[in-house]
C-alpha positions in Angstrom: 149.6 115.5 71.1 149.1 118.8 68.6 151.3 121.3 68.7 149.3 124.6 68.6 151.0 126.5 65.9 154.4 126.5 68.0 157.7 125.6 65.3 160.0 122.6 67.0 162.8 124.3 65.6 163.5 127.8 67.4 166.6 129.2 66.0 169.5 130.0 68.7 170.4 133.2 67.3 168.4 136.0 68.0 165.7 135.6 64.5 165.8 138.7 62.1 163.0 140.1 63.3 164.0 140.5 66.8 167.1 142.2 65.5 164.6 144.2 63.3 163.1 145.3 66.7 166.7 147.5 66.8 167.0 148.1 63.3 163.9 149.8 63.0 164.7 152.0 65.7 166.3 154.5 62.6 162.8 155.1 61.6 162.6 158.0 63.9 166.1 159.6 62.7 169.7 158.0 61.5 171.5 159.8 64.5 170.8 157.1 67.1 168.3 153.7 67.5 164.7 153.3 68.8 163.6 150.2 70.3 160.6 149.2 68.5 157.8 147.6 69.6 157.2 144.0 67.5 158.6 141.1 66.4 157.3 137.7 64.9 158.2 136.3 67.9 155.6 138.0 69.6 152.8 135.8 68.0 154.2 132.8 70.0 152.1 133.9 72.9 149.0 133.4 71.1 149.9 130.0 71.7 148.0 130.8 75.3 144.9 131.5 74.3 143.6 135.3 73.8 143.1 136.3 77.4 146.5 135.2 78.3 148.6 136.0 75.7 146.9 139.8 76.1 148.7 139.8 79.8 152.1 138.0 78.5 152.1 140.5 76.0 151.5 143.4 78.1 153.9 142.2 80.6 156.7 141.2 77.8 156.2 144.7 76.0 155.6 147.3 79.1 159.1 148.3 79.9 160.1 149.3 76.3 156.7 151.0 75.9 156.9 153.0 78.9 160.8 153.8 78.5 160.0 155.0 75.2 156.7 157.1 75.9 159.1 159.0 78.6 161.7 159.2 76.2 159.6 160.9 74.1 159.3 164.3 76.4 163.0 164.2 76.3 164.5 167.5 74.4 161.9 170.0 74.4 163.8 172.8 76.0 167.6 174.0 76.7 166.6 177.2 78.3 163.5 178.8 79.9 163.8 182.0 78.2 162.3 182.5 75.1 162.8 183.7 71.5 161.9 187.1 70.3 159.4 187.4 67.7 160.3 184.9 64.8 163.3 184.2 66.8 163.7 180.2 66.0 166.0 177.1 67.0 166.3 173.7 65.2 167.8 171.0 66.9 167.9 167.1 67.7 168.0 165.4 70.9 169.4 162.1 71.7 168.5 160.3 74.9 169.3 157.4 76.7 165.9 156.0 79.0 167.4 153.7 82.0 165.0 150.9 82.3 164.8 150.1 86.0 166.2 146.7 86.8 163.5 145.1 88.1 161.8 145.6 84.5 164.2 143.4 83.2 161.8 140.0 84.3 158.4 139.5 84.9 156.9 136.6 86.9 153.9 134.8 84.7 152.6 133.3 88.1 151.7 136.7 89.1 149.1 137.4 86.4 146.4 134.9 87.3 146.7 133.0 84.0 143.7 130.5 82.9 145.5 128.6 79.9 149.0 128.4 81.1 149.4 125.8 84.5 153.2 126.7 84.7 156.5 127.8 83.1 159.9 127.2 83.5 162.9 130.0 82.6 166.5 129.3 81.7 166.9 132.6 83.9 169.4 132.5 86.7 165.8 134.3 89.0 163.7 131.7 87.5 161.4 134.4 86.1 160.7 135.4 82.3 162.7 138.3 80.4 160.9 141.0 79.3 161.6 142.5 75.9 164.6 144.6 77.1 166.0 141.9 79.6 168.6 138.9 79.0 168.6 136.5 76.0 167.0 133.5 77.9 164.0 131.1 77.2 160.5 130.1 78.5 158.8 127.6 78.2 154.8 127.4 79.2 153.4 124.7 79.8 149.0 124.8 79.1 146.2 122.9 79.7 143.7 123.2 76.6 140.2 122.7 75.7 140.3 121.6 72.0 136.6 120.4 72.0 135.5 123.9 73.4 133.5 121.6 76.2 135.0 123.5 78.7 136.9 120.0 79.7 140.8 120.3 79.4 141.4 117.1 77.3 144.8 118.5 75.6 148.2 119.2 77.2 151.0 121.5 75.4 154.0 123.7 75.8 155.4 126.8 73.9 158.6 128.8 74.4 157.9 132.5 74.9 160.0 135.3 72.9 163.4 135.4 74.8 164.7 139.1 76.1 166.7 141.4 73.4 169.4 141.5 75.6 169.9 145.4 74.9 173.3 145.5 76.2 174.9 143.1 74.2 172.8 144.3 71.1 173.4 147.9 71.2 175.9 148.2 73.9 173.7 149.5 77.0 171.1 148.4 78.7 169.6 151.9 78.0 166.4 152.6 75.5 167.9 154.7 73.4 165.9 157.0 71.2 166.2 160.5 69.2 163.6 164.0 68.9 164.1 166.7 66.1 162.2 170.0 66.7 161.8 173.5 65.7 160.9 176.1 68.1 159.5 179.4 67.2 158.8 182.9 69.3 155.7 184.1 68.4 154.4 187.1 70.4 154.9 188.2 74.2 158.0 185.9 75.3 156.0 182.7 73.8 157.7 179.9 71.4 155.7 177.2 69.7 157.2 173.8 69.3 156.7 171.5 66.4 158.0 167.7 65.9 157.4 165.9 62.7 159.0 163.2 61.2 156.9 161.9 57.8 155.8 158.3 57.3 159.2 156.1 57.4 159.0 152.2 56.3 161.7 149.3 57.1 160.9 145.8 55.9 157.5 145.6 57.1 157.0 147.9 59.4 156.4 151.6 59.7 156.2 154.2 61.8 155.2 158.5 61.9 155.5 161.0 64.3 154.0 164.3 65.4 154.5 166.7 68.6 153.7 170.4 69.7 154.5 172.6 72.7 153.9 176.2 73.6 156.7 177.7 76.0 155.6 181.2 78.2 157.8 183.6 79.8 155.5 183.7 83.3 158.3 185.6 85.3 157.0 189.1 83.1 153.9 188.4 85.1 155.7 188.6 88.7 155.8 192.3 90.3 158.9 192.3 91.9 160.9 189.5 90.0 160.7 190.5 86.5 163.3 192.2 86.1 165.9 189.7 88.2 168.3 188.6 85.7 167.2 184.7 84.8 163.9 183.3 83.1 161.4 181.5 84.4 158.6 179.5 81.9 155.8 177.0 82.0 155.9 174.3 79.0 153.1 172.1 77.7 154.6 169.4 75.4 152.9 166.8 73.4 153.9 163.6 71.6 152.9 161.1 69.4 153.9 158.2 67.5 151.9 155.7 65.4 153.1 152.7 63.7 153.0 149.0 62.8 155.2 146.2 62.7 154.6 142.6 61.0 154.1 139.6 63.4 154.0 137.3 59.9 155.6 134.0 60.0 154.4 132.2 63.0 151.0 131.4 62.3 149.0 130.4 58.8 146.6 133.8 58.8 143.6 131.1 57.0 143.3 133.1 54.0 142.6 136.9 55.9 144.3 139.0 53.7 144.9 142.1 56.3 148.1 141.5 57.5 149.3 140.0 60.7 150.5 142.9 62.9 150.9 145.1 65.8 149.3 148.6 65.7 150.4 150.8 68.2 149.5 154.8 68.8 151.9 156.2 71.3 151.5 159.7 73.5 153.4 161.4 76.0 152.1 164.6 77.5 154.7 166.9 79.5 153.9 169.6 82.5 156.8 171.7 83.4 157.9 174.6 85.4 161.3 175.6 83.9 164.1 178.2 85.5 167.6 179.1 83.7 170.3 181.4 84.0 173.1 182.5 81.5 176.7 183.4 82.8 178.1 184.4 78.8 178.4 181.4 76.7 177.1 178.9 79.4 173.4 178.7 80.9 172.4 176.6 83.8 168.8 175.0 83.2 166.2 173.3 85.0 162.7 172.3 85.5 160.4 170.2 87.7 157.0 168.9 86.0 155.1 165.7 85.6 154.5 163.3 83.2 151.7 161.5 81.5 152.0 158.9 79.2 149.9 156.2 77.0 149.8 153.5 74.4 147.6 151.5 72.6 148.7 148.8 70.9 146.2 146.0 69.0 147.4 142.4 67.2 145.2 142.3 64.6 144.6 139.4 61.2 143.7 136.3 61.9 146.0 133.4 63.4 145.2 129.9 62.7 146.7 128.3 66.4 145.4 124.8 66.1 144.6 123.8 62.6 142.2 120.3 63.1 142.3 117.9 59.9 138.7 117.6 60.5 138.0 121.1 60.6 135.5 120.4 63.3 137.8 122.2 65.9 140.7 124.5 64.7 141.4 127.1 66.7 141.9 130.9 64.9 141.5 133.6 66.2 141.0 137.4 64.8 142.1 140.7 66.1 143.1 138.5 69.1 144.6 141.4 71.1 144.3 144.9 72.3 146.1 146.3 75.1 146.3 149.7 76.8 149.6 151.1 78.5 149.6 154.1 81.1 151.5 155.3 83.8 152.8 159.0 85.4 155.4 160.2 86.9 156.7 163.8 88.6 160.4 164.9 87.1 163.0 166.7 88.1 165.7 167.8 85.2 169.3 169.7 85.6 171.1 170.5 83.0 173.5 172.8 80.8 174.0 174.1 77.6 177.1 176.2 75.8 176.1 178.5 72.7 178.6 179.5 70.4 177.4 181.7 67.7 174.0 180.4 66.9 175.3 176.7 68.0 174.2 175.3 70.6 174.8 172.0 72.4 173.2 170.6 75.6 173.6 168.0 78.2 171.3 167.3 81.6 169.8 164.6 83.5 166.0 164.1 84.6 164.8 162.2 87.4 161.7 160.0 87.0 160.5 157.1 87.3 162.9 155.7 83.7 165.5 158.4 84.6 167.3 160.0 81.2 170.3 161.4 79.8 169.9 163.8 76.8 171.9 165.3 75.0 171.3 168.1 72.1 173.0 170.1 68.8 171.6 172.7 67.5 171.1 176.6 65.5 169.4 178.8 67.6 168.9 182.7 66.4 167.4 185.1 68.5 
C-alpha cells in the first residue's frame, strides 16, 4: 500500500509553520497579529485529489478569510464630520473579528467528496476543525485510482491540518488584526482616505496592502437639518491585500522551480451611512451600512502526490487549486471617541455577521 506523499511522522506540536500562520500576522503592523492564511500543512489535502482538496481547503480556510476581509473595513471613521480643507488625521486601528462558533468545525460529509469515502476526528462533535478551531486531528480515509482506469484499485488515509487553536495561541478566540490610515479634507466637507502598508516579507511569505475612502458631509444638502448641531456622512471604503505564503515541505515539487505556495488577493468594500455628535471632548458615533467582501486565493507549483518507481503512473499535479471566497453582510456600528488636543482615541462595536471590537489612537488637526 503507497502512501501518497502523506509523512508517517506528524509532529505533536503545532509545526513552525502553523505557528508562522500567527507570526506572520506582524506583516500588516507590530501593534497587534494577523491571522494569515497558509501553512505547509495545507498541502496535506492534496493528498485528496484536486477537486477535493479544492473544497477541504475552502472549507478549512473560510472562517479566517472571511473574519479577516470584515476586519479589514474596521477603522475607517471616528466621526461623521469632516475635516476642513487640508485638515488631516493619522491613526491605527486594532480590531478584534469574533468568529462565530459554529465556524470553528466543518463536516467533510457535507461537501459531496469523490476521493475521500470517510473521515474520523479526534473532535469531541466528531467533525473537522477549521483553521481557527481546536487543536485536533483528521484523518481521511480515500479510495484511489492509481492506474487512471477509472477502477479504484488503491486504498489510503491522510491526517488533515489540525485547528490553530486561536485561544490558546494568542489568547482569544478572536481574529485579531490592525489598519493604519491617513485621512484628508479636501474641498466641501469631503476627506479622502488612504491605507498603505509597503511589501513586508517573514520567512517565506509576504504580504502588501492598499485601501481608499472618500467621506461626504450629505447633511449640507438637507434644507431644514443643516444647521442642527451633529454631522451626518456617507463613506465608501475600499481594501485590499495581496500576498503569498510557502506550502514547501510536504511534497517533492518534480524539479518545477516556481515555488510551492498559496497566492491570495483579498478585498473588502464598505457602504455606510454615518451620524455623530460631540458633547466637548467626547463624541458619540455611529453608522449603519453593508458590507462586501472577496478573496481569491490559488495553490500553485507542482506537487509530486504519488511518485511510482516505474514512472508509468505518479501522480503530480500543477497549479492544483484555485478558490474564490465571498459573502455580504448589513452592519450596524456604535461607538465613542475622546480628543484631547489633536489626540484622539476610540472605542465601538459593529454588528455583522463576524461582529468587531475596534479600537483606535491617533493625531487629528482640524
Amino acid at each position: 500500500m503507497h502512501k501518497f506523499g502523506f509523512k508517517d511522522t506528524y509532529p505533536q506540536a503545532m509545526s513552525n509553520h502553523l505557528k508562522k500562520l500567527l507570526a506572520s500576522c506582524f506583516l500588516i503592523s507590530v501593534l497587534t497579529a494577523n491571522v494569515c492564511l497558509a501553512q505547509e500543512d495545507l498541502a496535506r489535502f492534496l493528498n485528496a485529489g484536486k477537486a477535493d482538496a479544492s473544497l477541504l481547503m475552502q472549507s478549512y480556510l473560510n472562517p479566517v478569510v472571511e473574519g479577516f476581509s470584515y476586519g479589514l473595513n474596521g477603522g475607517w471613521y471616528h466621526t461623521a464630520k469632516a475635516h476642513k480643507t487640508l485638515g488631516f488625521d493619522l491613526g491605527v486601528g486594532i480590531h478584534a473579528v469574533f468568529v462565530p462558533t459554529s465556524k470553528r468545525f466543518f463536516d467533510p460529509s457535507a461537501l459531496n467528496l469523490q476521493t475521500v469515502s470517510g473521515f474520523t476526528s479526534t473532535s469531541p462533535n466528531g467533525l473537522a476543525p477549521t483553521v481557527i478551531g481546536a487543536d485536533e486531528t483528521t484523518t481521511y480515509q480515500l479510495n484511489a485510482d492509481i492506474n487512471g482506469d477509472g477502477v479504484v484499485d488503491s486504498q489510503d488515509s491522510f491526517e488533515g491540518p489540525p485547528g490553530l487553536d486561536l485561544k490558546k495561541e494568542i489568547g482569544t478566540s478572536a481574529v485579531p488584526m490592525a489598519t493604519f490610515q491617513l485621512g484628508v479634507g479636501i474641498y466641501k466637507n469631503t476627506d479622502i482616505k488612504f491605507r498603505l502598508v509597503p511589501e513586508q516579507k517573514v520567512g517565506d511569505s509576504k504580504i502588501k496592502l492598499i485601501g481608499f475612502g472618500i467621506m461626504h458631509d450629505v447633511k449640507q444638502h438637507i434644507p431644514g437639518i443643516k444647521l442642527l448641531p451633529f454631522d451626518l456622512s456617507v463613506l465608501i471604503g475600499y481594501t485590499k491585500i495581496s500576498g503569498t505564503a510557502g506550502l514547501s515541505g510536504e511534497f517533492d515539487s518534480g524539479g518545477d522551480t516556481r515555488p510551492q505556495q498559496l497566492s491570495m488577493d483579498m478585498s473588502a468594500w464598505l457602504f455606510q451611512a454615518l451620524i455623530s455628535k460631540k458633547f466637548s471632548v467626547v463624541t458619540f458615533y455611529g453608522g449603519i451600512g453593508y458590507n462586501a467582501v472577496k478573496t481569491d486565493a490559488d495553490v500553485t507549483g507542482t506537487y509530486v502526490i504519488f511518485d511510482d518507481p516505474s514512472g508509468t503512473n505518479d501522480i503530480q499535479f500543477t497549479d492544483p487549486v484555485s478558490m474564490t471566497f465571498k459573502n455580504s453582510s448589513a452592519r450596524i456600528t456604535a461607538g465613542i471617541r475622546l480628543k484631547f488636543g489633536p489626540i484622539y482615541l476610540n472605542g465601538d462595536y459593529t454588528l455583522q455577521e463576524y461582529s468587531t471590537v475596534s479600537v483606535g489612537l491617533g493625531l487629528s488637526i482640524r
